[in-house]
OpenMM code with the backbone's topology and positions (N, CA, C; nanometers):
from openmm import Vec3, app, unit

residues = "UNK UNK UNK UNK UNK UNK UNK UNK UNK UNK UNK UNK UNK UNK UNK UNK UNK UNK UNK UNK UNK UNK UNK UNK UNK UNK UNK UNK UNK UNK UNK UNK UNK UNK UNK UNK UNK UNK UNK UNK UNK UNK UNK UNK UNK UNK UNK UNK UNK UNK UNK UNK UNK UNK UNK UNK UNK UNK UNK UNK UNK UNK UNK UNK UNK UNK UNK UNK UNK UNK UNK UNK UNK UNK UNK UNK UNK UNK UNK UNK UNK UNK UNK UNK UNK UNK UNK UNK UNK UNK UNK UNK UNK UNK UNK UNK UNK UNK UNK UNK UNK UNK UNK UNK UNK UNK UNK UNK UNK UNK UNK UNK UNK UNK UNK UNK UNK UNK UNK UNK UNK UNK UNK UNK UNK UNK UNK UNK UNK UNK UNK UNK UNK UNK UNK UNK UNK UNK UNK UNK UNK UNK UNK UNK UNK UNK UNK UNK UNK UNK UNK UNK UNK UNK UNK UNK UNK UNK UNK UNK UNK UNK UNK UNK UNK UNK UNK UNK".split()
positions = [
    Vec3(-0.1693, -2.2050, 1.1814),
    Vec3(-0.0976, -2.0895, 1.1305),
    Vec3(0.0455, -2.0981, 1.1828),
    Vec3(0.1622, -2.0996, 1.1089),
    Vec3(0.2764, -2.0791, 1.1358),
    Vec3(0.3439, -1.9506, 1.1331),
    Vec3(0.4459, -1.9438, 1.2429),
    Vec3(0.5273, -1.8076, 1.1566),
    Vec3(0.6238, -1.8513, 1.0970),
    Vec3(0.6917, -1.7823, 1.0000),
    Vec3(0.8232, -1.8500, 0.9126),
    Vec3(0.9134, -1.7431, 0.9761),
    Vec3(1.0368, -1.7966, 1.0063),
    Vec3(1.1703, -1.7065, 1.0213),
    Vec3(1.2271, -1.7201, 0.8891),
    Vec3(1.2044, -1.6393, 0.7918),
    Vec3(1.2766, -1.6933, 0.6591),
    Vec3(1.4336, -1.6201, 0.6455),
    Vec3(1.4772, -1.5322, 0.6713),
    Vec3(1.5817, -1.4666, 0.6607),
    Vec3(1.5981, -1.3348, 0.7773),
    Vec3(1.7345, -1.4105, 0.8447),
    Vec3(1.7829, -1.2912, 0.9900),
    Vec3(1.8271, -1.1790, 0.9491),
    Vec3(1.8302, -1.1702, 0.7639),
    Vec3(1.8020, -1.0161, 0.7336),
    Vec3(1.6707, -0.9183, 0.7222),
    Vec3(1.6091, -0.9899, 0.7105),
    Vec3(1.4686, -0.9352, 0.6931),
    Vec3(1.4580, -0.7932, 0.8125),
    Vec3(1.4157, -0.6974, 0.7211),
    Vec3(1.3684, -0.5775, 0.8155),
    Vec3(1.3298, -0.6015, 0.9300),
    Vec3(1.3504, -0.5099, 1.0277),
    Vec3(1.3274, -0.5178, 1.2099),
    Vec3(1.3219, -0.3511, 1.1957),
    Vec3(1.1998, -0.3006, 1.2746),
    Vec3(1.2049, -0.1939, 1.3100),
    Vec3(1.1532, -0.1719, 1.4503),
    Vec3(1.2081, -0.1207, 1.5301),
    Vec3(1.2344, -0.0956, 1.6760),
    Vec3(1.2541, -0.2464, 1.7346),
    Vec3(1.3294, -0.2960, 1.7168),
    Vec3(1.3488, -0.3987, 1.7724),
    Vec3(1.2697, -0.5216, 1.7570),
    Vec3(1.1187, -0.4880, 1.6734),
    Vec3(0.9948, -0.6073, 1.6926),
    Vec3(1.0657, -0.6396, 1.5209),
    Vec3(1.0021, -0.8095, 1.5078),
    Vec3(1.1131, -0.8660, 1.3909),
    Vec3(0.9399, -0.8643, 1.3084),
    Vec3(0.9621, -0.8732, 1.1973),
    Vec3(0.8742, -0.8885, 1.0749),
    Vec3(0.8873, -1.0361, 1.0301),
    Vec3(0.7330, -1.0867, 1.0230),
    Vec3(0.7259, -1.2142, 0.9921),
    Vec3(0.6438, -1.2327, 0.9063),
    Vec3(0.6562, -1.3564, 0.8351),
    Vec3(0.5129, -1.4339, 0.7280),
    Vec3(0.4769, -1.5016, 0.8056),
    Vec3(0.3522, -1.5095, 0.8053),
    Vec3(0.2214, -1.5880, 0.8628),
    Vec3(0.1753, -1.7078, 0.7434),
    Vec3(0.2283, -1.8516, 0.7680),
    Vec3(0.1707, -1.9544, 0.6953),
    Vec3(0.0295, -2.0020, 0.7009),
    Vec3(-0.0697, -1.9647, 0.6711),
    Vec3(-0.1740, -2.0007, 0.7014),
    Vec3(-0.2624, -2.1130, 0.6338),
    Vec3(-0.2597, -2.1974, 0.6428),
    Vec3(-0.3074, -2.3351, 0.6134),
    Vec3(-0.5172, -2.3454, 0.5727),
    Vec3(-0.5022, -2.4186, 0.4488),
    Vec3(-0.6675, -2.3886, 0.4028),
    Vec3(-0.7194, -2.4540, 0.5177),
    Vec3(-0.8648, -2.4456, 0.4968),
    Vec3(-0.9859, -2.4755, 0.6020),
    Vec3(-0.9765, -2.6469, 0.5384),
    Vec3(-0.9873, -2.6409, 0.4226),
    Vec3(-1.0418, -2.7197, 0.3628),
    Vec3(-0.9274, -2.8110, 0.2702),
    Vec3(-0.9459, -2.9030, 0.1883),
    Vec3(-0.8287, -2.9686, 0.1271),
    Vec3(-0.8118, -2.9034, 0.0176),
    Vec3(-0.8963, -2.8392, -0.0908),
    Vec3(-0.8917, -2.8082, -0.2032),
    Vec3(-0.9427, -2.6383, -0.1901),
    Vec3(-0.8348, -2.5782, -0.0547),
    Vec3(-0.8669, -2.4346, -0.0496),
    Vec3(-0.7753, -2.3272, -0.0429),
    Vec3(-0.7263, -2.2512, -0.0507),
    Vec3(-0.5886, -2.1783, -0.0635),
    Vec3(-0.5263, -2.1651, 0.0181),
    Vec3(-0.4279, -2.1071, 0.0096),
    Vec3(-0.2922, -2.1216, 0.1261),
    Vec3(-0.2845, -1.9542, 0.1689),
    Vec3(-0.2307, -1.9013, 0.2535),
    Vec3(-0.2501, -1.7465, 0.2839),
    Vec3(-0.1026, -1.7505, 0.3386),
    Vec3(-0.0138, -1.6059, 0.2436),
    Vec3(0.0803, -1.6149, 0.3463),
    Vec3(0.0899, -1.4510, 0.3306),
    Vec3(0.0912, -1.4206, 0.4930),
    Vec3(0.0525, -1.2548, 0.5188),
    Vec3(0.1442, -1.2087, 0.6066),
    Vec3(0.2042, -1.0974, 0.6039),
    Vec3(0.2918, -1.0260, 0.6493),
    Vec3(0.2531, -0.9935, 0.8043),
    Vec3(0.3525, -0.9681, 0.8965),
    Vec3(0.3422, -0.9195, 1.0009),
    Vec3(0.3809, -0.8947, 1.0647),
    Vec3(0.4185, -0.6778, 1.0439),
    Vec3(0.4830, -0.6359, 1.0924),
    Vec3(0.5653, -0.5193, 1.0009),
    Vec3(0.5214, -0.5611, 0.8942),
    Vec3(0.5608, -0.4724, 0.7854),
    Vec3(0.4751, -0.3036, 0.7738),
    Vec3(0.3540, -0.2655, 0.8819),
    Vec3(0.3209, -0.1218, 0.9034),
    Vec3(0.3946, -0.0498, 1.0081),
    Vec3(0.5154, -0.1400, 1.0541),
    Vec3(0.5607, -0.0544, 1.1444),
    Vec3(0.6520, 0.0340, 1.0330),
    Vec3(0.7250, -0.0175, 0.9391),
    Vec3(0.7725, 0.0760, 0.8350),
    Vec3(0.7551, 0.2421, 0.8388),
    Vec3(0.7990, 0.3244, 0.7735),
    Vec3(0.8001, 0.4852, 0.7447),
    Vec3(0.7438, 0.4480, 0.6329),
    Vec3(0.5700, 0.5125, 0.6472),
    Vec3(0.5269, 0.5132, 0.5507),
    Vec3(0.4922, 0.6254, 0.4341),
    Vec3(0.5800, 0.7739, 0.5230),
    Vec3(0.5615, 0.8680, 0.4158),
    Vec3(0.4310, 0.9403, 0.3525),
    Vec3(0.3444, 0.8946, 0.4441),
    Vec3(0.2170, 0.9661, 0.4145),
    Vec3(0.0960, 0.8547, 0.3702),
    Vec3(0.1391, 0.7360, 0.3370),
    Vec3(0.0416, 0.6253, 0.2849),
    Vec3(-0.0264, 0.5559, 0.4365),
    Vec3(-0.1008, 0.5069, 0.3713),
    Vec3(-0.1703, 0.4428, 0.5153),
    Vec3(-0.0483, 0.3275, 0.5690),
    Vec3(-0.0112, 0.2834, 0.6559),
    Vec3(0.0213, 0.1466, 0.7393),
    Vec3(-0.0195, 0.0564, 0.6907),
    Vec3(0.0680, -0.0554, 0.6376),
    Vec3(0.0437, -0.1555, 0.5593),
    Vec3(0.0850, -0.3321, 0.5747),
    Vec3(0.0413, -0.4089, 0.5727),
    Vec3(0.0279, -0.5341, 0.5544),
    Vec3(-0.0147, -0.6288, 0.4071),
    Vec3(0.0966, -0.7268, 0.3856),
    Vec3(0.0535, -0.7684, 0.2493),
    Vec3(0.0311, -0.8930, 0.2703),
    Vec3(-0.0637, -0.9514, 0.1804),
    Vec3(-0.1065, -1.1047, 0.1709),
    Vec3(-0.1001, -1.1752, 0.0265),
    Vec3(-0.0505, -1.2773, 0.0081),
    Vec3(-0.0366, -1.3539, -0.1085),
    Vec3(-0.1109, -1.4583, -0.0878),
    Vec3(-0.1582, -1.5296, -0.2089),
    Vec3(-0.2867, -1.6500, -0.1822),
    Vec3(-0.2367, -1.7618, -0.2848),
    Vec3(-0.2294, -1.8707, -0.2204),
    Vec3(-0.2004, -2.0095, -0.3282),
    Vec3(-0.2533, -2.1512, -0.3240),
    Vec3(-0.2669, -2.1824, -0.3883),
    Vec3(-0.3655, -2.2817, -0.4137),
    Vec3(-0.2128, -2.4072, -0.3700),
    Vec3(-0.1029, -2.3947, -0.3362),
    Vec3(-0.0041, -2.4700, -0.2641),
    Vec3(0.1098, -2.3833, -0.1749),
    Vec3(0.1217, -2.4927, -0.1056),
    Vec3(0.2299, -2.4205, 0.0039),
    Vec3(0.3376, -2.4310, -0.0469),
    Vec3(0.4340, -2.3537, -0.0259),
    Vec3(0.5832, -2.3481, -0.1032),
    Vec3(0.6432, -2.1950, -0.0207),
    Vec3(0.7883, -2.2769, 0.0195),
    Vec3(0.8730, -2.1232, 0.1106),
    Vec3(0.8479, -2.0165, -0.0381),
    Vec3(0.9089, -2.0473, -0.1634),
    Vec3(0.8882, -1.9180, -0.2551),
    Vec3(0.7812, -1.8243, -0.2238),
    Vec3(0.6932, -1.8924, -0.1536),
    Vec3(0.5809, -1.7845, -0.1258),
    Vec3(0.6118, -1.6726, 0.0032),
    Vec3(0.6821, -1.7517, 0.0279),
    Vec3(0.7315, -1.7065, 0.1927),
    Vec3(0.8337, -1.5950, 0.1060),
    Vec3(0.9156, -1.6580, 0.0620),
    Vec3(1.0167, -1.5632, -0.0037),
    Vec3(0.9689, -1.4356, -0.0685),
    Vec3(0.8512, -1.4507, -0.1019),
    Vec3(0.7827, -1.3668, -0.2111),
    Vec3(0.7419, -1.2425, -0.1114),
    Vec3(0.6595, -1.2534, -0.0656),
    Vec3(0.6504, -1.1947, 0.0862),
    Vec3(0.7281, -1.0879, 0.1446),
    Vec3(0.8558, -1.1895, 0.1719),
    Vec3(0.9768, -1.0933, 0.2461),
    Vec3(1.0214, -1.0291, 0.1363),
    Vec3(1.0433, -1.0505, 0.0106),
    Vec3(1.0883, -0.9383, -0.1207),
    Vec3(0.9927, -0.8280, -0.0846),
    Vec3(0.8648, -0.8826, -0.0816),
    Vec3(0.7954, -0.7461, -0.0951),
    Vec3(0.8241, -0.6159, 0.0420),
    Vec3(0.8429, -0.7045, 0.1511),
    Vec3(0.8151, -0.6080, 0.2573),
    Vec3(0.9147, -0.5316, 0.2868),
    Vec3(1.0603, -0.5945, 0.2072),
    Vec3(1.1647, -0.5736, 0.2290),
    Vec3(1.1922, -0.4419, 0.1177),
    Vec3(1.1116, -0.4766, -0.0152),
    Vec3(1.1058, -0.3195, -0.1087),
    Vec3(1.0382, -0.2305, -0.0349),
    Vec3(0.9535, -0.2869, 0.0413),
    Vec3(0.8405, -0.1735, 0.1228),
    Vec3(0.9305, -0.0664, 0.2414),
    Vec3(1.0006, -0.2112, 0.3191),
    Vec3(1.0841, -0.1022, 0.4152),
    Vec3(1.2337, -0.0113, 0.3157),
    Vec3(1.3050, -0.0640, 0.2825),
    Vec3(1.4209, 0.0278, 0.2080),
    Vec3(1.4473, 0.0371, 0.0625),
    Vec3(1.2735, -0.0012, 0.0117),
    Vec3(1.3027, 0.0414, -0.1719),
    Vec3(1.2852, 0.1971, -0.1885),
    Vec3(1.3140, 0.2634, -0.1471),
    Vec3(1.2851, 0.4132, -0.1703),
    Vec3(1.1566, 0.4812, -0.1187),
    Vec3(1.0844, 0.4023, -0.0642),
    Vec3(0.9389, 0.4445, -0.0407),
    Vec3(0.8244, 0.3320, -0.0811),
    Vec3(0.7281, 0.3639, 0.0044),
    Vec3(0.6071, 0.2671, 0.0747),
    Vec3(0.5962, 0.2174, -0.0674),
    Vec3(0.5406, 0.0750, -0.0761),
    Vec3(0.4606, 0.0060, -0.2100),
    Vec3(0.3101, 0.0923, -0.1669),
    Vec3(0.2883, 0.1215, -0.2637),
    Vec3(0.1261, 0.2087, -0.2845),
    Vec3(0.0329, 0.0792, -0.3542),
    Vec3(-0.0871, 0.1275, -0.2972),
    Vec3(-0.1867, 0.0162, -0.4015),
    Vec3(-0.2022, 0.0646, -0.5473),
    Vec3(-0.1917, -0.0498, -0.6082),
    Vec3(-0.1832, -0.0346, -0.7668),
    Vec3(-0.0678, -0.0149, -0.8338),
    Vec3(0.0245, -0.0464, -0.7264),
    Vec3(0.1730, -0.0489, -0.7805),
    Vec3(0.1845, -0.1819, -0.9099),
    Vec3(0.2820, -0.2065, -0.9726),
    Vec3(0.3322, -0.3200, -0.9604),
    Vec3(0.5059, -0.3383, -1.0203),
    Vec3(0.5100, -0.4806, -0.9105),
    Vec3(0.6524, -0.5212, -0.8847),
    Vec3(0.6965, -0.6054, -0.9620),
    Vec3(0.8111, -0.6231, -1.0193),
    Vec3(0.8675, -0.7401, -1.0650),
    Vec3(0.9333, -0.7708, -0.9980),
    Vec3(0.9115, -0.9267, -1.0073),
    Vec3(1.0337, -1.0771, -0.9449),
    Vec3(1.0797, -1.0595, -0.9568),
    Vec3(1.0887, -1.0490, -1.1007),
    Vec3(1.2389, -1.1513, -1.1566),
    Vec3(1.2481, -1.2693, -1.1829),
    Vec3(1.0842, -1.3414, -1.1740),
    Vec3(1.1058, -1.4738, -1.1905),
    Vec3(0.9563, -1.5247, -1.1685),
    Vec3(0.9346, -1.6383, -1.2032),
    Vec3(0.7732, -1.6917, -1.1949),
    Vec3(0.7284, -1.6503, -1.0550),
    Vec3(0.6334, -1.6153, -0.9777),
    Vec3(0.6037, -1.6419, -0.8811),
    Vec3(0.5707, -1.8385, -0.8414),
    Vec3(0.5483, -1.8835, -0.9153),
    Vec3(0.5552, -1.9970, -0.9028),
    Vec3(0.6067, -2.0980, -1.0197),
    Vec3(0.6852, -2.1690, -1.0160),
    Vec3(0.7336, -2.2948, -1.0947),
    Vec3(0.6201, -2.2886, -1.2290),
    Vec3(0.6763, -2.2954, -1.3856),
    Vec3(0.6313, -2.2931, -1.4548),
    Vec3(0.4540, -2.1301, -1.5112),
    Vec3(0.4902, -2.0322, -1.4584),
    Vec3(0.4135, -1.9635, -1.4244),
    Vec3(0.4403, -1.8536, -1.5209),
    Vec3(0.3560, -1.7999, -1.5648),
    Vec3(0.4237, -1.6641, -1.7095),
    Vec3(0.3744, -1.5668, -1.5670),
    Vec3(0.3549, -1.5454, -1.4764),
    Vec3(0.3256, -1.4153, -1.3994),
    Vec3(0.4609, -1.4070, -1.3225),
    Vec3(0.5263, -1.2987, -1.3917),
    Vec3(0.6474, -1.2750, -1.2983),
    Vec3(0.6874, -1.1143, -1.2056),
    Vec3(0.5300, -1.0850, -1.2013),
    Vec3(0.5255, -0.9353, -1.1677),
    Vec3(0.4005, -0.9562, -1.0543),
    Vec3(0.3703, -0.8526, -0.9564),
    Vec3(0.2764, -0.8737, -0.8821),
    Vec3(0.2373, -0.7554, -0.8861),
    Vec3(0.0492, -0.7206, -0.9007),
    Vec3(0.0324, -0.6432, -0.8838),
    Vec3(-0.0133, -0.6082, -0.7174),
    Vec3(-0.0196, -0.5019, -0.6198),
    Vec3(-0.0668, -0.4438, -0.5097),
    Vec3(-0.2079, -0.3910, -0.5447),
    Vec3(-0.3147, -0.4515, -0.4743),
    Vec3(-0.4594, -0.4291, -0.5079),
    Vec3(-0.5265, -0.4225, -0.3422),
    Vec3(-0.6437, -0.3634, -0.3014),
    Vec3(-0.7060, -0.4054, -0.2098),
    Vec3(-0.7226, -0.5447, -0.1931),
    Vec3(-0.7787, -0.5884, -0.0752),
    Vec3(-0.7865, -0.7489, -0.0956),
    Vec3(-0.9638, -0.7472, -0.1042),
    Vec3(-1.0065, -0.7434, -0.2517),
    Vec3(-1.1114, -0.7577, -0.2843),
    Vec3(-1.1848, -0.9223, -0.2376),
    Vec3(-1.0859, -1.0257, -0.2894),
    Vec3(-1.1512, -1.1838, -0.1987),
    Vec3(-1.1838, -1.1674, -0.0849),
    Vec3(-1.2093, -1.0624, 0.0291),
    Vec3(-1.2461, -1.0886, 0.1460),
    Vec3(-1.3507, -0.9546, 0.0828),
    Vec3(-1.4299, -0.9839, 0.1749),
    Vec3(-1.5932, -0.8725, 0.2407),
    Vec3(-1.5111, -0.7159, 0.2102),
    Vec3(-1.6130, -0.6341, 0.1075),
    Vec3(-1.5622, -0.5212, 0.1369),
    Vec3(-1.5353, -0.4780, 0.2893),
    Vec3(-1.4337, -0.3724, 0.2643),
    Vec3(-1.3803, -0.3436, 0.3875),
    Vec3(-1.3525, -0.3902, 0.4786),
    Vec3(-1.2994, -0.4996, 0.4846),
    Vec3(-1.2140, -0.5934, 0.5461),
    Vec3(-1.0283, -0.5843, 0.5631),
    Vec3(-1.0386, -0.5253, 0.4329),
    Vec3(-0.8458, -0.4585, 0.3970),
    Vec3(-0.8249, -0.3677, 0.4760),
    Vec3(-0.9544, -0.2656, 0.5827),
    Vec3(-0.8595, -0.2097, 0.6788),
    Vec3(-0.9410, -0.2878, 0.7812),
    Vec3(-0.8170, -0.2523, 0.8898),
    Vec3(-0.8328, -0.2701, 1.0212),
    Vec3(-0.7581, -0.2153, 1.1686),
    Vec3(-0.7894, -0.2433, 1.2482),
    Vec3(-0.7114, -0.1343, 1.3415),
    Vec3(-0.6368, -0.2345, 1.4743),
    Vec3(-0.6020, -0.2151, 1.5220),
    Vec3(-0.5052, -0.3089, 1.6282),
    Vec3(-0.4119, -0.1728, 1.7374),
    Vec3(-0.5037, -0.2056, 1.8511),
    Vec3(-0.4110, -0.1179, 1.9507),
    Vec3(-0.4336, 0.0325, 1.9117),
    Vec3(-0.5411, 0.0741, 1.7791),
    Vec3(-0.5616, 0.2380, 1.8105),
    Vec3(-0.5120, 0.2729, 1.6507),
    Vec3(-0.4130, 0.1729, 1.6012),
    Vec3(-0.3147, 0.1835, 1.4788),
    Vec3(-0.4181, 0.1172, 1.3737),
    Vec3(-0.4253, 0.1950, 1.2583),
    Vec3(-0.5143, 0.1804, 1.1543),
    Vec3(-0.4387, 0.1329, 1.0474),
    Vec3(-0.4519, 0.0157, 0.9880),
    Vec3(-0.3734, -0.0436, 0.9055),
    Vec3(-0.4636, -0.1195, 0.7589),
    Vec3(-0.3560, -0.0965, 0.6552),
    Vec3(-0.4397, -0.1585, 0.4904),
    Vec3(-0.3816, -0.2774, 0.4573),
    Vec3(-0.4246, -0.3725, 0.4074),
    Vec3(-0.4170, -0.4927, 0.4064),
    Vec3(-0.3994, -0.4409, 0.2554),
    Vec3(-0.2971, -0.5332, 0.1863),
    Vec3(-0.2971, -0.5070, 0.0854),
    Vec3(-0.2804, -0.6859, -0.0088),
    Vec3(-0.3200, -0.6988, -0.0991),
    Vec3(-0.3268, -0.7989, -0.1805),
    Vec3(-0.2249, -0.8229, -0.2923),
    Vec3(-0.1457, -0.9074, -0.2688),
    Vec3(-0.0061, -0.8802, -0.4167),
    Vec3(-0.0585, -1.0405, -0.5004),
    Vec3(-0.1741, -0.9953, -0.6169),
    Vec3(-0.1546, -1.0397, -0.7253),
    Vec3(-0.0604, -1.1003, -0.7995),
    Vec3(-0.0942, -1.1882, -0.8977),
    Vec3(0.0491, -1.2659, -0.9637),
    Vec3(-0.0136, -1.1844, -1.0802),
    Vec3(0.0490, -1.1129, -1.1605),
    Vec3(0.0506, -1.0875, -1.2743),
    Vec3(0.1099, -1.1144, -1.4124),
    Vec3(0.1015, -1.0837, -1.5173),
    Vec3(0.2091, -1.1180, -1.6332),
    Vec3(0.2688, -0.9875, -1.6756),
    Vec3(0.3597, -1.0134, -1.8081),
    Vec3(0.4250, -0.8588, -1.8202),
    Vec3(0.3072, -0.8275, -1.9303),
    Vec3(0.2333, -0.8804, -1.9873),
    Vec3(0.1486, -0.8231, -2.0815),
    Vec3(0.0384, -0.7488, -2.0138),
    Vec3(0.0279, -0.7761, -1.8688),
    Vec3(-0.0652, -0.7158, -1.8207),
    Vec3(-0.0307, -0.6028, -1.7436),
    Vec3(0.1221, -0.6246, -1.6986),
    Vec3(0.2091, -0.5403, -1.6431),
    Vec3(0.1669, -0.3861, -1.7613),
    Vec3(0.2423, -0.4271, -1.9114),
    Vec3(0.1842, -0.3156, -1.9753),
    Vec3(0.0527, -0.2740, -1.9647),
    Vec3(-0.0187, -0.3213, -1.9985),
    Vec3(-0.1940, -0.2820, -1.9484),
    Vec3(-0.2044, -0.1774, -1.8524),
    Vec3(-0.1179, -0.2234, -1.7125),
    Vec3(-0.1524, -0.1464, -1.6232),
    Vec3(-0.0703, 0.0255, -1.6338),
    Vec3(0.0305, -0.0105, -1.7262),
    Vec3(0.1594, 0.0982, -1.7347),
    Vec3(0.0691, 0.2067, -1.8094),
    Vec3(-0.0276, 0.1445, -1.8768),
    Vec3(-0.0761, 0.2176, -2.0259),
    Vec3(-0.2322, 0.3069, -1.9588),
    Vec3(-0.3015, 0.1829, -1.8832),
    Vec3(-0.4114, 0.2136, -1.8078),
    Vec3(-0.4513, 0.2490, -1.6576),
    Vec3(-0.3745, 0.1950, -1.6004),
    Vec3(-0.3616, 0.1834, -1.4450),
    Vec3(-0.3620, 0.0844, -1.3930),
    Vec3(-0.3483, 0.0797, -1.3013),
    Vec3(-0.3224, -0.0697, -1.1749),
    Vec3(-0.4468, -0.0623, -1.1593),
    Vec3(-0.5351, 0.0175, -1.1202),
    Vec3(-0.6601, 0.0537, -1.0875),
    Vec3(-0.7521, -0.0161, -1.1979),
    Vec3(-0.7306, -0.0067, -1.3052),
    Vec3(-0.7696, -0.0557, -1.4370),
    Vec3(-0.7926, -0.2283, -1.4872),
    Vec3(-0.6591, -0.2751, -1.4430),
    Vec3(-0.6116, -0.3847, -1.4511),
    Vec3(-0.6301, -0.4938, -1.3318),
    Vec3(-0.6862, -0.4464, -1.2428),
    Vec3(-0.7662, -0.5074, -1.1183),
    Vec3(-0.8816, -0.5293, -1.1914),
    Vec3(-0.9830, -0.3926, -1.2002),
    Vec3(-1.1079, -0.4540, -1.2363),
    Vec3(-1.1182, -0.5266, -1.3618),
    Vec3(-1.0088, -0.5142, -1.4777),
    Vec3(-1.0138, -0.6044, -1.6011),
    Vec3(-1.0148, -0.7912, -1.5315),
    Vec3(-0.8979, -0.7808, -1.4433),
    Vec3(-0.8443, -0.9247, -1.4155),
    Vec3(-1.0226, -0.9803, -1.2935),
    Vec3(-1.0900, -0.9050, -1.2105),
    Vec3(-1.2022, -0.9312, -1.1154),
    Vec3(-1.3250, -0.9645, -1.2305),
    Vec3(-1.3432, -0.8852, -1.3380),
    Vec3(-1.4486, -0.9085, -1.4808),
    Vec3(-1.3876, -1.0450, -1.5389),
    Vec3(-1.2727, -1.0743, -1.5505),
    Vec3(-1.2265, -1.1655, -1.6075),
    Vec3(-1.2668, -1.3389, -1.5860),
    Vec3(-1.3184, -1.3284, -1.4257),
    Vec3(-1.3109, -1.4052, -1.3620),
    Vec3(-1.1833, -1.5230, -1.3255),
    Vec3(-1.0694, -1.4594, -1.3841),
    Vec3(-0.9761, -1.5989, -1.3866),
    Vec3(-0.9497, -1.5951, -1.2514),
    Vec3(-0.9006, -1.7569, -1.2578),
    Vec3(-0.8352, -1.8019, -1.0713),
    Vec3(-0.6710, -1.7425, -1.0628),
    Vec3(-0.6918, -1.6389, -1.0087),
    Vec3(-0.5105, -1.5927, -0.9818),
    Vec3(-0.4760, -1.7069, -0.8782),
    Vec3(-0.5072, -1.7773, -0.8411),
    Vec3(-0.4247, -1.8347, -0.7415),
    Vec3(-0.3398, -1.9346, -0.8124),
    Vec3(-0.4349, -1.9716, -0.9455),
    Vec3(-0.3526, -2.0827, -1.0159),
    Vec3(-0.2175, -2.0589, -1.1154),
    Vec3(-0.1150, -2.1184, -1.0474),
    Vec3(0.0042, -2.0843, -1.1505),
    Vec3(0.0255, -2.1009, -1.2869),
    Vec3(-0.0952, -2.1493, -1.3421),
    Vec3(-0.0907, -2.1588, -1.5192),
    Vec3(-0.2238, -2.0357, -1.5733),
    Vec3(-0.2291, -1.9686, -1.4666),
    Vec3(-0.4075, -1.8669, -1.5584),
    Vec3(-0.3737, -1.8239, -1.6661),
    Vec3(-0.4461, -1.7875, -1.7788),
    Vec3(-0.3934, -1.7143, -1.8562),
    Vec3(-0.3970, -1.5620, -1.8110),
    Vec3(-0.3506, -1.4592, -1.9156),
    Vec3(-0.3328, -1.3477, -1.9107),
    Vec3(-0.5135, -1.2755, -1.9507),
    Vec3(-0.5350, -1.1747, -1.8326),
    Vec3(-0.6662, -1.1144, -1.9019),
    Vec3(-0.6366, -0.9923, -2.0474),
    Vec3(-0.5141, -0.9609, -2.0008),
    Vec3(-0.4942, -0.8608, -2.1477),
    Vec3(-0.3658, -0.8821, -2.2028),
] * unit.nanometer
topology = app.Topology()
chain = topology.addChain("A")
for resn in residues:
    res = topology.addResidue(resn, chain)
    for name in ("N", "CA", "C"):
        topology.addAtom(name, app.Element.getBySymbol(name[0]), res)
């Protein structure tokens, strides 16, 4: 597991710095994890304390980058990312990729109830940022984020892969 220093702008609150966690598969043909840490020290305005994780089937800083966008809307976009949000890039999440939006979901790939956890007394949600498309982006605008999770989990497609198709 690495930490990345990706940018000496990146949010700092009380002095402790916010990092991505590179986390390297078990296995050769197993995903890549890159998870926030440090991003519940944020003002969260009433939402639970939060941590985000992205999952890829390759390592690449964009992921890293992807990451610090998010935590960085989280600390001074106007208020906490909520689950079932979703964000736009601005751009593929990965090279050649129609998902240029992410949705915020529980992190259903791990054991229910695993997305919370507590550290030092502090109760914190793990949150999952999906690669999405804009066709699904609408889906969720029309139906919910809530909606568009369980469409894309029924779907069975591999989000990790940068060519999936779209479930709606």
């Amino acid at each position: 597991m690495n930490s990345i220093d990706y940018q000496e702008d990146a949010p700092q609150i009380a002095n402790e710095p916010i990092e991505v966690l590179e986390i390297a598969p078990e296995k050769p043909d197993g995903a890549w994890v890159y998870a926030s840490w440090g991003a519940w020290q944020t003002p969260t305005q009433g939402q639970p304390l939060s941590e985000f994780l992205l999952v890829s089937l390759d390592s690449s800083m964009r992921h890293v980058e992807t990451v610090y966008d998010v935590i960085t809307l989280h600390a001074d976009g106007g208020g906490p990312i909520r689950l079932y949000e979703t964000l736009n890039l601005g751009r593929p999440w990965q090279p050649g990729s129609a998902c240029e939006h992410l949705l915020v979901a529980p992190p259903y790939i791990i054991d229910e109830g695993l997305g919370e956890f507590e550290i030092s007394g502090v109760a914190i949600s793990l949150s999952w940022l999906i690669p999405i498309t804009a066709s699904e982006v609408e889906f969720a605008y029309h139906h919910g984020g809530f909606q568009l999770g369980e469409e894309i989990a029924q779907a069975e497609v591999n989000v990790f892969e940068a060519g999936r198709p779209a479930v709606r």
